[in-house]
N, CA, C and O atoms as a Tripos MOL2 file, in Angstrom:
@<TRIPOS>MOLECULE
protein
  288   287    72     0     0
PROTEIN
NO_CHARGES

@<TRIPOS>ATOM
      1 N         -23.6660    1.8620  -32.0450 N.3       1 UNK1
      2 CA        -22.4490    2.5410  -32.4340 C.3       1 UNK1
      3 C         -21.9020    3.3070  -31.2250 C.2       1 UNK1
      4 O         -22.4780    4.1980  -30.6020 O.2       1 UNK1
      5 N         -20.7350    2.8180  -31.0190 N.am      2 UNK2
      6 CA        -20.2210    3.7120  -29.4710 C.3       2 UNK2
      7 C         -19.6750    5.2890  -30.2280 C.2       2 UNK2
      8 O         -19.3740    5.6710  -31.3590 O.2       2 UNK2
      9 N         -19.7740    5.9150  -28.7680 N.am      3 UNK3
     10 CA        -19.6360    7.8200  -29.0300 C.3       3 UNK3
     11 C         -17.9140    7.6070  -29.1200 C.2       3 UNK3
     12 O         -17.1120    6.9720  -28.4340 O.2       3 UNK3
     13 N         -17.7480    8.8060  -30.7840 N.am      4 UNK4
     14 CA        -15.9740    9.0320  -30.4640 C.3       4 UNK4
     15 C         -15.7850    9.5650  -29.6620 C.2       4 UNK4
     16 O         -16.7870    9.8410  -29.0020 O.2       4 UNK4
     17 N         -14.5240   10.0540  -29.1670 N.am      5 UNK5
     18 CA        -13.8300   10.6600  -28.5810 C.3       5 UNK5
     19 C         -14.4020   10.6530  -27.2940 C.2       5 UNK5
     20 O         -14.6770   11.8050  -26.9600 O.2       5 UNK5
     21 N         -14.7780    9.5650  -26.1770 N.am      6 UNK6
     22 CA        -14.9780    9.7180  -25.1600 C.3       6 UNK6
     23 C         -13.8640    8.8850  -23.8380 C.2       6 UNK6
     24 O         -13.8430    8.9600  -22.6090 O.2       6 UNK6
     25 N         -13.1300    8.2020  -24.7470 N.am      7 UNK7
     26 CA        -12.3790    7.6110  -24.0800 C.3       7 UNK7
     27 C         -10.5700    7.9010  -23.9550 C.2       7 UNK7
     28 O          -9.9010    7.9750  -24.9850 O.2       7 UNK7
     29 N         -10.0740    8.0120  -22.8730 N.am      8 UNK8
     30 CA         -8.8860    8.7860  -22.5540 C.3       8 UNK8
     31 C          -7.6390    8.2830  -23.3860 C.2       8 UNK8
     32 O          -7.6260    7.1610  -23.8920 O.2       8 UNK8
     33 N          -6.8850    8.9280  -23.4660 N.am      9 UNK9
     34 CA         -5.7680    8.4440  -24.2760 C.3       9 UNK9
     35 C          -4.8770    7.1510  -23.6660 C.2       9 UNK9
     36 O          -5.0460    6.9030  -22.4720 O.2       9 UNK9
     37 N          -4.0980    6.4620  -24.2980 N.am     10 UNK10
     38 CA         -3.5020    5.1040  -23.8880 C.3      10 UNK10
     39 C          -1.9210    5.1090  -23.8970 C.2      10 UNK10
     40 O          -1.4370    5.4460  -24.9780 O.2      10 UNK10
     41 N          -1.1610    4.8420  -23.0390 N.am     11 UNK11
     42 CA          0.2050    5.0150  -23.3620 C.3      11 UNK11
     43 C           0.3380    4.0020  -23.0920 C.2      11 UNK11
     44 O          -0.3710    3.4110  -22.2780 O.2      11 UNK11
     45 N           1.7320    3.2980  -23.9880 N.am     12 UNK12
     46 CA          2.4500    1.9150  -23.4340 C.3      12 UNK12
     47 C           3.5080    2.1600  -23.0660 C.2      12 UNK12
     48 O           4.0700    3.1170  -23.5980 O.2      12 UNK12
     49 N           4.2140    1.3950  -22.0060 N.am     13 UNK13
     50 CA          4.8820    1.7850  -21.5060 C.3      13 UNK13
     51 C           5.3100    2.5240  -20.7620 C.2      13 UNK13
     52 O           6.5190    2.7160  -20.8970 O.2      13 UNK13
     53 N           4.7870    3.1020  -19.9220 N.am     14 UNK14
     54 CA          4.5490    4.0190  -19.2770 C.3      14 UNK14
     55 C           5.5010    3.7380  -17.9140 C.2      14 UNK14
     56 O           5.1780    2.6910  -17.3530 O.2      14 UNK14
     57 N           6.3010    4.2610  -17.4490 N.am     15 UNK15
     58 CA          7.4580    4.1600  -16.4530 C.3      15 UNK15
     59 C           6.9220    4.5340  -14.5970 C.2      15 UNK15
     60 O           6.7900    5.6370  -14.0660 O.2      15 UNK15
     61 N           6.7720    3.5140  -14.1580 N.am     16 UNK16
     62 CA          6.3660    3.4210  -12.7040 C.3      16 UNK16
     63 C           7.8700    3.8910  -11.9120 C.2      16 UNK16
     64 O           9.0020    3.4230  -12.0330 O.2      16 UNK16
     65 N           7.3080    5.0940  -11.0020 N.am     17 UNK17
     66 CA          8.4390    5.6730  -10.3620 C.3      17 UNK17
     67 C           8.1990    5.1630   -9.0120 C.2      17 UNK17
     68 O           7.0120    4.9450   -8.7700 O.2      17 UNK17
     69 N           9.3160    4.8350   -7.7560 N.am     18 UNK18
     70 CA          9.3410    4.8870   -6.3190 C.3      18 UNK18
     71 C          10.6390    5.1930   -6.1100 C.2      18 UNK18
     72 O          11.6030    4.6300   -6.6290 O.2      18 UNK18
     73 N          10.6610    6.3140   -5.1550 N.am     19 UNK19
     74 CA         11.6960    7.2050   -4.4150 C.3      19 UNK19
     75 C          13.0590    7.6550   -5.8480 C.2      19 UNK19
     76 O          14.2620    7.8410   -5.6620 O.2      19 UNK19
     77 N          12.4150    7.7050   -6.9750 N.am     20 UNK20
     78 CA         12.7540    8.4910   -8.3430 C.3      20 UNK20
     79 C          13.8250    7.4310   -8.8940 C.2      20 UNK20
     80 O          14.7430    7.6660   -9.6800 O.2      20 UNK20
     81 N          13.3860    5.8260   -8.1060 N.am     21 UNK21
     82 CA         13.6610    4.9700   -9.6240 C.3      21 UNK21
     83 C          12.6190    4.2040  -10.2870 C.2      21 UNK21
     84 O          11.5770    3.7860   -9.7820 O.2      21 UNK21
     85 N          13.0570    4.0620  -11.5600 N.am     22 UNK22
     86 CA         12.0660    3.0300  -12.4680 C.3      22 UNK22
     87 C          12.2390    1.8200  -12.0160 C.2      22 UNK22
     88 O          13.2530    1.1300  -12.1170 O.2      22 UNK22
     89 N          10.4850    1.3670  -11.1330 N.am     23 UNK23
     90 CA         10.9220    0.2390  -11.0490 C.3      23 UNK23
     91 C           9.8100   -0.5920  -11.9640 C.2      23 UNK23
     92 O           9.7000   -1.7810  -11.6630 O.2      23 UNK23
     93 N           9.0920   -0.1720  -12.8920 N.am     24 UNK24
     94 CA          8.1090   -1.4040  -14.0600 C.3      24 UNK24
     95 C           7.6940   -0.6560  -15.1520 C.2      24 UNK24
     96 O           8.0400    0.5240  -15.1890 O.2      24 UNK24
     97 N           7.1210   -1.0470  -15.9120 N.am     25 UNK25
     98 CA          7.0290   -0.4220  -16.6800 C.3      25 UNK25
     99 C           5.6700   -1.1380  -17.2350 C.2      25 UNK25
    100 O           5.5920   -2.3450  -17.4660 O.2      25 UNK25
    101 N           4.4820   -0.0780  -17.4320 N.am     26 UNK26
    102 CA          3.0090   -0.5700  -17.4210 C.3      26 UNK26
    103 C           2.2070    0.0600  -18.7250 C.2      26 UNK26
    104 O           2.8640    0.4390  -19.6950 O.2      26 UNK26
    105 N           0.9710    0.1430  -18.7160 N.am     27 UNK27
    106 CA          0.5380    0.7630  -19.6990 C.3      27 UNK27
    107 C          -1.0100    0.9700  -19.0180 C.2      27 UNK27
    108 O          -1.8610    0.2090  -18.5570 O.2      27 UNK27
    109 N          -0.8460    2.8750  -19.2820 N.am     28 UNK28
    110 CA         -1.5490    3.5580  -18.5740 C.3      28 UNK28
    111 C          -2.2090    4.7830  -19.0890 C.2      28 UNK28
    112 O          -1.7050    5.3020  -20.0850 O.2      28 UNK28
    113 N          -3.3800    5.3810  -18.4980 N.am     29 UNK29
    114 CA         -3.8830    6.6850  -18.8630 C.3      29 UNK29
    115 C          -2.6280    7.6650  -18.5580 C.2      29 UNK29
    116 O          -2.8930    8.7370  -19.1030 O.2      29 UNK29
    117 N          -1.7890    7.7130  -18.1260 N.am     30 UNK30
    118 CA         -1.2130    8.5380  -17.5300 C.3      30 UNK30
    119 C           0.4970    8.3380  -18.1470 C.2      30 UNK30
    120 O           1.0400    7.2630  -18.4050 O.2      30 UNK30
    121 N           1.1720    9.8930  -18.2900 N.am     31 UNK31
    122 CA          2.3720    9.0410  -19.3530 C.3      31 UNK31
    123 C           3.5570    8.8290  -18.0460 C.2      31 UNK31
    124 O           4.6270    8.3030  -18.3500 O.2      31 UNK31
    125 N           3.3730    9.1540  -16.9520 N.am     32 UNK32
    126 CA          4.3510    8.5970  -15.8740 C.3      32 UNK32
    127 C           3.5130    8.7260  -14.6070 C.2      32 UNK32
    128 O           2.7740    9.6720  -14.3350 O.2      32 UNK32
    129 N           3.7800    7.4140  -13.7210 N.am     33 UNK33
    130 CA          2.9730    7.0720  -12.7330 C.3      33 UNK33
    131 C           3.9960    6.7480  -11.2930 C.2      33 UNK33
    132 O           5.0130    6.0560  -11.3070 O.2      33 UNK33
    133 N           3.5400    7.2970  -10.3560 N.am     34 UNK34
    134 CA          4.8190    7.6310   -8.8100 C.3      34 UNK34
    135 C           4.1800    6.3730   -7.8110 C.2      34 UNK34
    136 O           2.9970    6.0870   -7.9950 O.2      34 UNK34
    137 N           4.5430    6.0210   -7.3180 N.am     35 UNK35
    138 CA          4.0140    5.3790   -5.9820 C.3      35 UNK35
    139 C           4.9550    5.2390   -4.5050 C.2      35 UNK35
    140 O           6.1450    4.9310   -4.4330 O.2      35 UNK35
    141 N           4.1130    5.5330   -3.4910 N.am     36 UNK36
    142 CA          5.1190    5.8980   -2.6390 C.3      36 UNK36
    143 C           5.4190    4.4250   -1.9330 C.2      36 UNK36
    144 O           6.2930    4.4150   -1.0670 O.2      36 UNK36
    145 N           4.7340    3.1560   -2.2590 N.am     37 UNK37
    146 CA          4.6560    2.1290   -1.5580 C.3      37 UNK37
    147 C           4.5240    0.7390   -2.5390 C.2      37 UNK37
    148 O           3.4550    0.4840   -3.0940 O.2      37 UNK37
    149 N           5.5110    0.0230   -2.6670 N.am     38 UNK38
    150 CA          5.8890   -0.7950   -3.5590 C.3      38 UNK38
    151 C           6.1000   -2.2600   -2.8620 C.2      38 UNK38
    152 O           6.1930   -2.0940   -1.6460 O.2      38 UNK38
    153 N           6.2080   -3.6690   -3.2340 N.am     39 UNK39
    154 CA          6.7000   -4.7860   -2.8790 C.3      39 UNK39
    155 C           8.1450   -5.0630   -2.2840 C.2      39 UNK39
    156 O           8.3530   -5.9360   -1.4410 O.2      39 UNK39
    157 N           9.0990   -4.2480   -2.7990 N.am     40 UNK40
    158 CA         10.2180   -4.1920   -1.7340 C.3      40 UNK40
    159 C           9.9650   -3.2470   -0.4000 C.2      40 UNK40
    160 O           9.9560   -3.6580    0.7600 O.2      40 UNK40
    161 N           9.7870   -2.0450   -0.7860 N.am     41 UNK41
    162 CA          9.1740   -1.2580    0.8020 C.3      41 UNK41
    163 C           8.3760   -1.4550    1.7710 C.2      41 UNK41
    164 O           8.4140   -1.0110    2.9190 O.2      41 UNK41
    165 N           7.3280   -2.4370    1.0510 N.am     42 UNK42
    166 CA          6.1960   -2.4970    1.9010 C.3      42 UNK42
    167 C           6.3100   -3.1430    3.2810 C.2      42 UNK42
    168 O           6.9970   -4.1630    3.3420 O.2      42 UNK42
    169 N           5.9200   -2.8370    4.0370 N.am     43 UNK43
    170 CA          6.3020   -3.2770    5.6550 C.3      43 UNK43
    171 C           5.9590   -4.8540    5.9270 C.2      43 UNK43
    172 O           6.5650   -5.6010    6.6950 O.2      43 UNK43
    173 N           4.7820   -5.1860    5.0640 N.am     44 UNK44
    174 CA          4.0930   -6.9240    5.4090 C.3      44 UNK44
    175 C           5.1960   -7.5970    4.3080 C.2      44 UNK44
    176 O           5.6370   -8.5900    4.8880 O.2      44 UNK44
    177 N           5.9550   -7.4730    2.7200 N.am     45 UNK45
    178 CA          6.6810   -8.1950    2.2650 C.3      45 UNK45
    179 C           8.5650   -7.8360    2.6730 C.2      45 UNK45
    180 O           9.4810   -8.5250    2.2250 O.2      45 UNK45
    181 N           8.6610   -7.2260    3.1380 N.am     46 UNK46
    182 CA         10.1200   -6.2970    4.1770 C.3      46 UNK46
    183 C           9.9990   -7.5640    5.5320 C.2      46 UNK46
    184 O          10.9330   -8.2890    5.8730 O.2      46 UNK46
    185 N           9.0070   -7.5670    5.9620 N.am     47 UNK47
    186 CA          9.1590   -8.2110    7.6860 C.3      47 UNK47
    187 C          10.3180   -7.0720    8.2590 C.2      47 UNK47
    188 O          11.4960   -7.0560    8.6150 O.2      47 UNK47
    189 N           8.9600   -5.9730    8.0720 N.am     48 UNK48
    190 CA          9.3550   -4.5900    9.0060 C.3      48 UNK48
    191 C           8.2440   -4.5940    9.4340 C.2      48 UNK48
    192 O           7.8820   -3.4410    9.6710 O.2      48 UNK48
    193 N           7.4000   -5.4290    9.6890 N.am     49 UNK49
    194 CA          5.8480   -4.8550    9.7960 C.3      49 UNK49
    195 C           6.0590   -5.1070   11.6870 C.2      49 UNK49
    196 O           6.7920   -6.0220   12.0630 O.2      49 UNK49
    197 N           5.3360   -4.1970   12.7320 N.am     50 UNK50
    198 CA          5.1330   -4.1780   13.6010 C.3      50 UNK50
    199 C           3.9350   -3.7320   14.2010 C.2      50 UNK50
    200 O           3.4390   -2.7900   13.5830 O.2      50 UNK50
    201 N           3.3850   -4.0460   15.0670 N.am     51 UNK51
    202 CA          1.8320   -3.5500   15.6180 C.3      51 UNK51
    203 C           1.9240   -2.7320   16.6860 C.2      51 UNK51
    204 O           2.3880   -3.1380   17.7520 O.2      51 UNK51
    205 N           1.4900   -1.4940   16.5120 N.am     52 UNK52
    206 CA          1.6280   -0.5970   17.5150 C.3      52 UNK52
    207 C           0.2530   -0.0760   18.3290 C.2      52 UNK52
    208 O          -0.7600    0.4310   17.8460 O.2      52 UNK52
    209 N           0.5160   -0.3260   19.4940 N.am     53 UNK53
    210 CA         -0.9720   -0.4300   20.5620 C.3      53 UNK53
    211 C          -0.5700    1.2670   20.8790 C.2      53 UNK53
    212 O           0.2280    1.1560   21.8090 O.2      53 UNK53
    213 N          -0.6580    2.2010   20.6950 N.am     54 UNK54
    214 CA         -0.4900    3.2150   21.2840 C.3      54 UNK54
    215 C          -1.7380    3.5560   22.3940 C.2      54 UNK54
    216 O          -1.1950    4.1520   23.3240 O.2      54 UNK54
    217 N          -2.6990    3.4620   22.5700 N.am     55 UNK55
    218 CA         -3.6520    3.6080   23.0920 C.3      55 UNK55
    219 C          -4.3590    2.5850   24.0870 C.2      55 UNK55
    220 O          -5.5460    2.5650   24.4120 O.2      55 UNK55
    221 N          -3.1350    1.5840   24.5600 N.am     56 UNK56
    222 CA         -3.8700    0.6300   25.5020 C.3      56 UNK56
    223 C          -4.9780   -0.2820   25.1990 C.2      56 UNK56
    224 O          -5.2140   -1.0470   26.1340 O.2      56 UNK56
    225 N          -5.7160   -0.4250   24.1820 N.am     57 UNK57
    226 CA         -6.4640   -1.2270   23.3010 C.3      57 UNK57
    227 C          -6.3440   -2.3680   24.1920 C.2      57 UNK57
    228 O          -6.9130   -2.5380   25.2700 O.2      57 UNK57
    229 N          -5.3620   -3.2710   23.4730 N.am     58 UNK58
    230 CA         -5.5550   -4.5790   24.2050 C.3      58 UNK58
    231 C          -5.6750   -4.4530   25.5540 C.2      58 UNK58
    232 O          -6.8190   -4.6440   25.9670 O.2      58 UNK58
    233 N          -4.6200   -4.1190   26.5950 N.am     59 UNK59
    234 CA         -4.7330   -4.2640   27.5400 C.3      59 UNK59
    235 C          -6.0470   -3.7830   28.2380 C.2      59 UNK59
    236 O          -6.4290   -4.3250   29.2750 O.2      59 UNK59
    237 N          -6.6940   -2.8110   27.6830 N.am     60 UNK60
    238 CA         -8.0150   -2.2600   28.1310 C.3      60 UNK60
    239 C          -9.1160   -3.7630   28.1500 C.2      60 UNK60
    240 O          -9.8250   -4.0640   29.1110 O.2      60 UNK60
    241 N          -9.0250   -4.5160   26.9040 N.am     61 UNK61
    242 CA         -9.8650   -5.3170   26.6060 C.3      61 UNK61
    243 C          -9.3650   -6.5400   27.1560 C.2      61 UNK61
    244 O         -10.2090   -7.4270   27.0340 O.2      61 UNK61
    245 N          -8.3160   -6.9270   27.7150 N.am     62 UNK62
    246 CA         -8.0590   -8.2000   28.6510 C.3      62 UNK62
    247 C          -8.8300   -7.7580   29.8930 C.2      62 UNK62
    248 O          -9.7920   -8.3310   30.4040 O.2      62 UNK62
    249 N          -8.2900   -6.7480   30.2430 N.am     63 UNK63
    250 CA         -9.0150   -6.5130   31.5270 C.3      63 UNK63
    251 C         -10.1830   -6.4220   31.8270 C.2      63 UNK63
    252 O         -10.5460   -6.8490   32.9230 O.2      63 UNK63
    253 N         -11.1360   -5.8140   30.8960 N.am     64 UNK64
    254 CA        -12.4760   -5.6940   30.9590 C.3      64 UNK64
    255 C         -12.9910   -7.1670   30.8170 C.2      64 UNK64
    256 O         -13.8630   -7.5570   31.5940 O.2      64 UNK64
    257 N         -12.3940   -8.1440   29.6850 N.am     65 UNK65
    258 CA        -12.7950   -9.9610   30.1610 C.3      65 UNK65
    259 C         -12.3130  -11.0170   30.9730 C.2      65 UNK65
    260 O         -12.6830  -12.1820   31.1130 O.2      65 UNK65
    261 N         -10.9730  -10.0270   31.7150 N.am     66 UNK66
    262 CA        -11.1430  -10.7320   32.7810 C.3      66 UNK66
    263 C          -9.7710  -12.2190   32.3010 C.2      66 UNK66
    264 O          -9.6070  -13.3340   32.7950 O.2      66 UNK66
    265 N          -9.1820  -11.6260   31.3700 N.am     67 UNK67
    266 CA         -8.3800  -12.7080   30.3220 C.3      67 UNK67
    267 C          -7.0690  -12.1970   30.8860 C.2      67 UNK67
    268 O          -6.9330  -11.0640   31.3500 O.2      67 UNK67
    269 N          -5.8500  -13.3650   30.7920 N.am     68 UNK68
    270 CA         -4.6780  -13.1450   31.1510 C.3      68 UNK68
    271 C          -3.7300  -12.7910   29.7530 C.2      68 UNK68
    272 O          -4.0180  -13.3910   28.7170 O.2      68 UNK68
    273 N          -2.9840  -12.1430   29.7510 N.am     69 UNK69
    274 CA         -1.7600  -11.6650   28.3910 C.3      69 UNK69
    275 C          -0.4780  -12.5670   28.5920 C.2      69 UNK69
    276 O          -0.0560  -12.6170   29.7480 O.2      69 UNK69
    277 N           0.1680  -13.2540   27.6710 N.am     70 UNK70
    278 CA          1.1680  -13.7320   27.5260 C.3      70 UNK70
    279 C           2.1470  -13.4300   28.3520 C.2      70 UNK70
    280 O           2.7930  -14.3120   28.9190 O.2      70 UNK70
    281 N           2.4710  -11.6040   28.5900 N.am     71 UNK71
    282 CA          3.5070  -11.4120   29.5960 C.3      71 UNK71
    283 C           3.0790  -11.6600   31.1290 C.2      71 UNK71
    284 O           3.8470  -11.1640   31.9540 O.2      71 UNK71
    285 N           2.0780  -12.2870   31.5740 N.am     72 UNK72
    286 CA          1.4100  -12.5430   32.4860 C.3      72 UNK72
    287 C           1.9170  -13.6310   33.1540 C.2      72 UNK72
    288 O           1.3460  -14.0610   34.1560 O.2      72 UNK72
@<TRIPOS>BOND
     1     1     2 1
     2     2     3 1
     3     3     4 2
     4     3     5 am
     5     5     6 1
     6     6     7 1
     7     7     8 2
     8     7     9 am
     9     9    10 1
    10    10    11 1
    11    11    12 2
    12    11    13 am
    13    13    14 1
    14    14    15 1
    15    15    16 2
    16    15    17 am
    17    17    18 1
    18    18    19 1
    19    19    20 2
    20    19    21 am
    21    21    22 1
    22    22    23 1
    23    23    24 2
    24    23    25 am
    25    25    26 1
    26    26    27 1
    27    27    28 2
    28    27    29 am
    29    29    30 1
    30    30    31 1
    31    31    32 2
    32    31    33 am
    33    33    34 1
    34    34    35 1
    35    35    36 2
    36    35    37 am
    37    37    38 1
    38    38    39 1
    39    39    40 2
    40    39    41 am
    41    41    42 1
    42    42    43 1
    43    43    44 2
    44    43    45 am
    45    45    46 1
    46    46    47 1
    47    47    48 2
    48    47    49 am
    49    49    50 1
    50    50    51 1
    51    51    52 2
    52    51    53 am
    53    53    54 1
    54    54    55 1
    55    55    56 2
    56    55    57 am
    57    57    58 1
    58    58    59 1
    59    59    60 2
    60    59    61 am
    61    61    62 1
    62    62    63 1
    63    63    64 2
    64    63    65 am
    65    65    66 1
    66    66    67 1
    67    67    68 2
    68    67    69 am
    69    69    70 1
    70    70    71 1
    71    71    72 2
    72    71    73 am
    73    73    74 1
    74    74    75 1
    75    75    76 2
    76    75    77 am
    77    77    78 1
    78    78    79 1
    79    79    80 2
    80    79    81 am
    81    81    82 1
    82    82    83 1
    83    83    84 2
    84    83    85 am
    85    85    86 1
    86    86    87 1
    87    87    88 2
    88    87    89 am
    89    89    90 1
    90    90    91 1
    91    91    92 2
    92    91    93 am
    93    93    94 1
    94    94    95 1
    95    95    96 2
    96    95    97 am
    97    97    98 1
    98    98    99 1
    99    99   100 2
   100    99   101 am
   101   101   102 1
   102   102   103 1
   103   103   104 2
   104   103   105 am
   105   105   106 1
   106   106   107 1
   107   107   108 2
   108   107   109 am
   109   109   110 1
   110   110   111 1
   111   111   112 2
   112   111   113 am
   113   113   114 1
   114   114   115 1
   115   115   116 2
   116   115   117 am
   117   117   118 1
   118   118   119 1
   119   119   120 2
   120   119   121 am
   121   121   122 1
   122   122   123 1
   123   123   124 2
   124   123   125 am
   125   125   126 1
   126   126   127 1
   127   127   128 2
   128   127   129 am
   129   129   130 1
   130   130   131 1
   131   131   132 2
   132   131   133 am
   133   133   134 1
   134   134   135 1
   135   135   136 2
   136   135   137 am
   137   137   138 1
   138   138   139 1
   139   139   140 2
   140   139   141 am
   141   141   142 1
   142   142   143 1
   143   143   144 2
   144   143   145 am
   145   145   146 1
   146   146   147 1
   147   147   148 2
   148   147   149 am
   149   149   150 1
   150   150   151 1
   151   151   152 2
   152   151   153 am
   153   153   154 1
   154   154   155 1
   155   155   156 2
   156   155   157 am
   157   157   158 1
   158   158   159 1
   159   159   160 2
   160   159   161 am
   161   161   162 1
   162   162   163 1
   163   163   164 2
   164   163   165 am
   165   165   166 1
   166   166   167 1
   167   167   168 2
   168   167   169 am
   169   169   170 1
   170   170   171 1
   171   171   172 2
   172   171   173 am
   173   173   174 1
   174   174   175 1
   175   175   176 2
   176   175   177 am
   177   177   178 1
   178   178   179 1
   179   179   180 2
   180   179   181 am
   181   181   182 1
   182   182   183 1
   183   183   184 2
   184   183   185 am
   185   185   186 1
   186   186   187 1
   187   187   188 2
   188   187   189 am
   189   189   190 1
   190   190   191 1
   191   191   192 2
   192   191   193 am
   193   193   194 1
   194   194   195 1
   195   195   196 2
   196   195   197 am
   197   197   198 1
   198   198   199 1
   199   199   200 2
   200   199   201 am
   201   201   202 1
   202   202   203 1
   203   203   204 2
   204   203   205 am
   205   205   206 1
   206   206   207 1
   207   207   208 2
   208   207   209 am
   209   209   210 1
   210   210   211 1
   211   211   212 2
   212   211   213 am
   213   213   214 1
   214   214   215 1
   215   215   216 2
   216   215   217 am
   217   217   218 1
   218   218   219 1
   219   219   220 2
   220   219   221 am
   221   221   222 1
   222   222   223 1
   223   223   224 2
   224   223   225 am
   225   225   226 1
   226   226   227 1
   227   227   228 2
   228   227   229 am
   229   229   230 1
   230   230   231 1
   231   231   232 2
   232   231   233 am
   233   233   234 1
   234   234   235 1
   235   235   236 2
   236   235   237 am
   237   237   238 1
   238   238   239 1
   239   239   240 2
   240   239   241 am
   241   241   242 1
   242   242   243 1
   243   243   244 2
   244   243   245 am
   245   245   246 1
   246   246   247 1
   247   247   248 2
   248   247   249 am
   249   249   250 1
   250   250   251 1
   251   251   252 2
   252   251   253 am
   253   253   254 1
   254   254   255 1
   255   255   256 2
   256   255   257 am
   257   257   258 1
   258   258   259 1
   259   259   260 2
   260   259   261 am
   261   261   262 1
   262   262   263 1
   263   263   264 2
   264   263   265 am
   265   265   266 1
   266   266   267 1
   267   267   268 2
   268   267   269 am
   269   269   270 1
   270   270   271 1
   271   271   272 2
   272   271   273 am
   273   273   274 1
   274   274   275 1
   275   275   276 2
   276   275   277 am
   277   277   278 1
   278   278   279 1
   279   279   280 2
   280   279   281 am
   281   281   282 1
   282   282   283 1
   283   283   284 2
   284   283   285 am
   285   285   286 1
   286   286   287 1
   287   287   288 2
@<TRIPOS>SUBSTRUCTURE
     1 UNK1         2 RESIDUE 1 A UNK
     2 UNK2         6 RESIDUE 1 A UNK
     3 UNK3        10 RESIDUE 1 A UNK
     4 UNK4        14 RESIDUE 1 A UNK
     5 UNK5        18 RESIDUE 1 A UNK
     6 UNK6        22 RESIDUE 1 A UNK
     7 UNK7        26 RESIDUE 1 A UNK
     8 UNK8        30 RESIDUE 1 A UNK
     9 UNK9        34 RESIDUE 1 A UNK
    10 UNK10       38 RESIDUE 1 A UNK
    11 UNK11       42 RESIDUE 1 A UNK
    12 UNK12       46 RESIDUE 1 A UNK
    13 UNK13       50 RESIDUE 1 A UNK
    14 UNK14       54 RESIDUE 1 A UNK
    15 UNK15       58 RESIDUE 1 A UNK
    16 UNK16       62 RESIDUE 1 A UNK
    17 UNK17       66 RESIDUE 1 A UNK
    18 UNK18       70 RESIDUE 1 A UNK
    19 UNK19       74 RESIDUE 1 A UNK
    20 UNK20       78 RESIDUE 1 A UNK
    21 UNK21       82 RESIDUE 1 A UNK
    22 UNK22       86 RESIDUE 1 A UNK
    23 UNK23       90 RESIDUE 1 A UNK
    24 UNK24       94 RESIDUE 1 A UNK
    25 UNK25       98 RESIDUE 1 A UNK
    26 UNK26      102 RESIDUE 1 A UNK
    27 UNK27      106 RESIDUE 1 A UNK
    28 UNK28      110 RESIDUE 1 A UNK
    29 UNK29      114 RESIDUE 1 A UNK
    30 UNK30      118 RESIDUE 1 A UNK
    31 UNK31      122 RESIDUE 1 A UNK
    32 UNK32      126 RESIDUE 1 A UNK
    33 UNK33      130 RESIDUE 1 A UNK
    34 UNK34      134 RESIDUE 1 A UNK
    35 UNK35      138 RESIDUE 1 A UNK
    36 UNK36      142 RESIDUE 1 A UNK
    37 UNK37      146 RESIDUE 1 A UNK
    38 UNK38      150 RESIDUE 1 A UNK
    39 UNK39      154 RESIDUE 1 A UNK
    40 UNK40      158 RESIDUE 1 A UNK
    41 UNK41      162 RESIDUE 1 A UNK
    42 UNK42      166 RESIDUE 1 A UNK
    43 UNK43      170 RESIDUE 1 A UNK
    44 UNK44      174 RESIDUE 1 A UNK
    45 UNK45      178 RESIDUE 1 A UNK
    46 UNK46      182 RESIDUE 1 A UNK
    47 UNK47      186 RESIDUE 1 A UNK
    48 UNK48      190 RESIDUE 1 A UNK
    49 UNK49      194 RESIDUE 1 A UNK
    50 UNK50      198 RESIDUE 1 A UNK
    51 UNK51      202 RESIDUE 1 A UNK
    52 UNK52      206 RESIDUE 1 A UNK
    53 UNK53      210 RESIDUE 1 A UNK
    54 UNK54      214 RESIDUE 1 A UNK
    55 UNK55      218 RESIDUE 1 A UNK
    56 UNK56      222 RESIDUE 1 A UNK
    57 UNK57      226 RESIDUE 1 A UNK
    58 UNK58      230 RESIDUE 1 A UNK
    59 UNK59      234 RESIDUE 1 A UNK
    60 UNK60      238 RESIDUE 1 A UNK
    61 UNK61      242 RESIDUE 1 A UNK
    62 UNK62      246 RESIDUE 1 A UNK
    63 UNK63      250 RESIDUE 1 A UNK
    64 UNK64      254 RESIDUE 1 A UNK
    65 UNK65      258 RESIDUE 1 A UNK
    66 UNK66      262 RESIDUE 1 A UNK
    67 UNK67      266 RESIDUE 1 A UNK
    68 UNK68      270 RESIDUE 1 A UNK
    69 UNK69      274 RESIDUE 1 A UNK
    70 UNK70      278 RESIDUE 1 A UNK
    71 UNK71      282 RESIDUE 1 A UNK
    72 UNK72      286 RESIDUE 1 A UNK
């Protein structure tokens, strides 16, 4: 016999917020749910996505094997 009252309450429908519009609508512990990072924003489905070497990384590691870089 499972214990009552141990399990959280259930809402349907429940309204998914990003930058304060509704964009789905789910069913959740929670009666409204925010996200700051969604399928239109996201940088890899946008093709905004860019790779940023701030720290010389690669070039540190061509050099140390001795390997040539494309702008080469």
């Amino acid at each position: 016999m499972p214990k009552p009252d141990i399990h959280p309450m259930w809402f349907n429908n429940v309204p998914v917020f990003c930058d304060g519009k509704t964009i789905a609508y789910v069913s959740s512990t929670k009666q409204k749910l925010t996200v700051d990072v969604w399928l239109v924003n996201h940088p890899f489905y946008s093709d905004s996505q860019t790779i940023i070497d701030s720290e010389g990384r690669v070039e540190r590691f061509m050099k140390k094997y001795g390997l040539k870089t494309n702008e080469n």
